[in-house]
C-alpha positions, 0 to 999 in steps of 0.5 A: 500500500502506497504512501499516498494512499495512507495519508488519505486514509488516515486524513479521512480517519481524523475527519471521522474522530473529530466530527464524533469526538469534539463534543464530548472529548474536550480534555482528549485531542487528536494529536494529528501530528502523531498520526500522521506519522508514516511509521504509525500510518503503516502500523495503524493499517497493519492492526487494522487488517489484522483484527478485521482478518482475525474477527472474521475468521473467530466470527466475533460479533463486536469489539471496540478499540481505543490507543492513547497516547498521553492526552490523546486519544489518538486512534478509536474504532469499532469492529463487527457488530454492538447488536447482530440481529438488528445490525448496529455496528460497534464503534468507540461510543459503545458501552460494555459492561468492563466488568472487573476493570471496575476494581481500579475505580474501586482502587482508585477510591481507597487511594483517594481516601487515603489520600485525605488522611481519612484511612491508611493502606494497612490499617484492619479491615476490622477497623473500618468494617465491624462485620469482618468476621471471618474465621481464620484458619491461620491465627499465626498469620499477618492481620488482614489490611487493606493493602491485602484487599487491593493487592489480592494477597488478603487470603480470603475465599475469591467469592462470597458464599451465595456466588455461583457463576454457574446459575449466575446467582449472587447474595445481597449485599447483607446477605455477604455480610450476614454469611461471612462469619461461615467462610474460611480464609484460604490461606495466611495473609501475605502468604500466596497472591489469590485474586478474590472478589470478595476482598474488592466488594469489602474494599467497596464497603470500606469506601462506603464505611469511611466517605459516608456514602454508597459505593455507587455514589462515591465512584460517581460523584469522585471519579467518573465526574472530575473526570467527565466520564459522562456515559459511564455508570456504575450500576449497570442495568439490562435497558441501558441505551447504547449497550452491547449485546452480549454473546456466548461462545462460538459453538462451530455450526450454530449461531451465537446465543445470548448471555443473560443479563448478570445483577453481581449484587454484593460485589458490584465493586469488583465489577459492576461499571458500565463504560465505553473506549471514549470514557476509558480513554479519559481514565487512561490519560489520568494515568499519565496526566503529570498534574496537568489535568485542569481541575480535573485531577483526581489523585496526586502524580506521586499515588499513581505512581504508588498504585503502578508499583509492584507490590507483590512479586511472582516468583518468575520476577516477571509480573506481579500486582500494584495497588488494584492493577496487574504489573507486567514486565515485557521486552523490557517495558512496564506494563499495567492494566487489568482484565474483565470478564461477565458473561457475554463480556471480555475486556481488557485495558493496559498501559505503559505508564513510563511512555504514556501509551495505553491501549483499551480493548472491549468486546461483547463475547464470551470468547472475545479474548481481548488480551490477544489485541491489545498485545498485538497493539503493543506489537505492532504500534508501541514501538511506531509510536515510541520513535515517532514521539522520541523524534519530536524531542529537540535536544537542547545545546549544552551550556559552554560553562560546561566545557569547564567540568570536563576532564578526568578526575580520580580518588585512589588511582579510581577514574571517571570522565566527566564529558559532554555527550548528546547534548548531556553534562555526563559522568562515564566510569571508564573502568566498568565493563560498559560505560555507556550503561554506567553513564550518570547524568549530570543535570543543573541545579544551580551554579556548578551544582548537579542532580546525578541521575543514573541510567542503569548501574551505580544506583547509589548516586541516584537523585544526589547532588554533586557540586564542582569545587573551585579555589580563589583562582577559579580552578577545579578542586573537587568534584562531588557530594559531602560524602565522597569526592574525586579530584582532578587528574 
């Protein structure tokens, strides 16, 4: 496929975003620069074809498709159908049920609660709910907090009694509490990672407990609307205008049933909400927002950080779970997210918080696997849209005071090079066997101060301030901090 024709291809797919999204996007715009970007034109094309070709052969019914890109939402599409029998097509506006996608609103609510000093990450759940009851098979074992409920390593049973996925029956929300004192832990606290919806639902509770309103109204008055999440609800109802069909699985010869339409009861916190690829993308572009939100800021920088760290490590060291999302390690990126799963709906939302990239995928079958796309949208687009935006960066000329810190300096026949490399004051280490990953940067404070930031090894100078020392005839005398210093060579 020719250039040509992709620029007109992508220039006719920006008219369509904007005509669809002005209205209701006013804190997401379409970074036209990016997207007209000939490596992304191509990839975009690429992962188009592929899900088309791939939808078609599983005979998918509908799945919609968002990529950000720090603010931007920067390519949305809907694929097959919201609704088979009346022929409504899925796009970026649709609404599914995201089912445990929720738990991250529900996490996100804890953080902001925790934020306002009305409860600490490991504080009892006995604290908050007097109700906890559960009997513990494991006396020995750490209490359970909080930071266990969010990070699935609470050792509670992975449902309430009552739940039975087989004949979609759920217990009311008293009906949990009421039967609670019946279940066992699974195991100690802090001993396996074991996901359980019961311990999000008592983290809705906790929400309820401590703000001094329903979970639904706290999700709704604290998040979905700072952010303007206008088409998303967190109470899903079987009526509601815009809503995906939901469909069973490909039975070969037979055509797709359709799911009934599941009421969680007690525990809508772990997956009750409602929303679409527009709306997520908001929820997304919080993730990456820097502050810089207008008001629309739900959570400190430093929090969202806090919830995208590992908090609990498996033992292969390549994934594990933050503060309500799933951590990943692929190909040497960070990526975070979570899954969903109600009959008739599979979605699936991750990112990569270091380079402002997300990808939300939603689909109306109990097959839909939306896994599979997103990680093809990491393969084919991440790296595209990764050296698209690195080549928007202008590299800064470097002050020429520097030129006066370079040199060799030296502590007991121990050398660094201090130089000037790709624009940067930089800090090599000639001894190491790779000085480029041992380089340090030296970046301005003030006069003849710097904040050393490593870029892979000798972590121990990181974020500390060095300082070039000069005597009475302005020549260098020393080079760094109050605690180890190397003079000039």
């Amino acid at each position: 496929m020719n250039k040509i024709f992709l620029t007109t291809l992508l220039i006719i797919g920006i008219g369509v975003i904007h005509s669809s999204y002005a209205q209701s996007h006013d804190n997401l715009k379409i970074d036209e620069s990016l997207i007209s970007n000939i490596e992304v034109q191509s990839a975009l094309h690429i992962l188009e074809s592929w899900i088309e070709s791939t939808m078609k052969n599983q005979e998918q019914p509908g799945l919609s498709i968002g990529i950000v890109y720090n603010q931007d939402l920067i390519w949305a599409k809907g694929f097959g159908f919201a609704d088979i029998a009346n022929k409504v097509e899925a796009t970026p506006s649709t609404l599914y049920r995201i089912a445990s996608i929720s738990k991250l609103f529900t996490s996100t609510a804890i953080m902001q609660l925790r934020d306002e000093e009305k409860l600490q990450l490991d504080d009892p759940v006995a604290k908050h709910l007097t109700w906890f009851n559960i009997e513990n098979l494991y006396p020995q074992s750490p209490t359970v907090t909080i930071r266990h409920l969010l990070t699935h390593t609470s050792g509670l049973p992975r449902e309430p009694t009552g739940v039975n996925w087989c004949d979609l029956t759920f217990p009311t929300r008293q009906e949990m509490i009421q039967n609670l004192s019946k279940q066992k832990t699974v195991f100690p606290a802090e001993k396996e990672w074991k996901y359980s919806n019961l311990a999000l639902s008592l983290a809705g509770e906790i929400v309820a407990v401590v703000s001094g309103v329903p979970w639904e109204d706290y999700i709704q008055k604290k998040i979905l609307q700072p952010l303007k999440m206008g088409r998303t609800t967190p109470i899903a109802e079987s009526d509601l205008s815009g809503l995906a069909v939901g469909y069973g699985r490909r039975v070969p010869g037979s055509s797709r049933s359709i799911e009934p339409f599941v009421d969680p009861g007690a525990i809508r916190p772990a997956g009750n909400l409602v929303s679409n690829v527009e709306d997520l993308a908001k929820f997304v572009s919080l993730q990456f927002s820097d502050n810089k939100l207008e008001g629309r800021k739900i959570l400190k920088n430093s929090t969202i950080n806090e919830m995208h760290r590992v908090q609990w490590l498996r033992p292969d060291w390549k994934s594990g779970w933050g503060l309500g999302y799933e951590v990943k390690r692929i190909d040497d990126i960070t990526r975070v997210g979570h899954g969903g799963s109600l009959p008739g709906y599979r979605c699936y939302l991750e990112m990569a918080p270091e380079f402002k990239f997300g990808v939300i995928v939603l689909t109306n079958a109990d097959d839909g696997n939306p896994r599979l796309y997103t990680s093809k949208a990491f393969e084919f687009l991440f790296p595209a849209i990764k050296r698209a935006t690195e080549s928007f960066i202008t590299i800064s000329e470097p002050d020429p005071d520097w030129n006066q810190y370079t040199g060799v300096y030296t502590w007991k026949n121990s050398d660094i090079e201090i130089s000037i490399l790709n624009n940067k004051l930089t800090m090599i280490l000639p001894e190491d066997d790779n000085p480029l990953k041992s380089r340090i940067t030296l970046e301005p404070v003030s006069k003849h101060m710097f904040r050393a930031f490593p870029a892979q090894w000798h972590y121990s100078l990181n974020g500390e301030i060095m300082t070039f020392e000069f005597n009475e005839e302005g020549e260098i005398v020393r080079f760094g901090n109050a605690n180890f210093y190397w003079i000039p060579k």
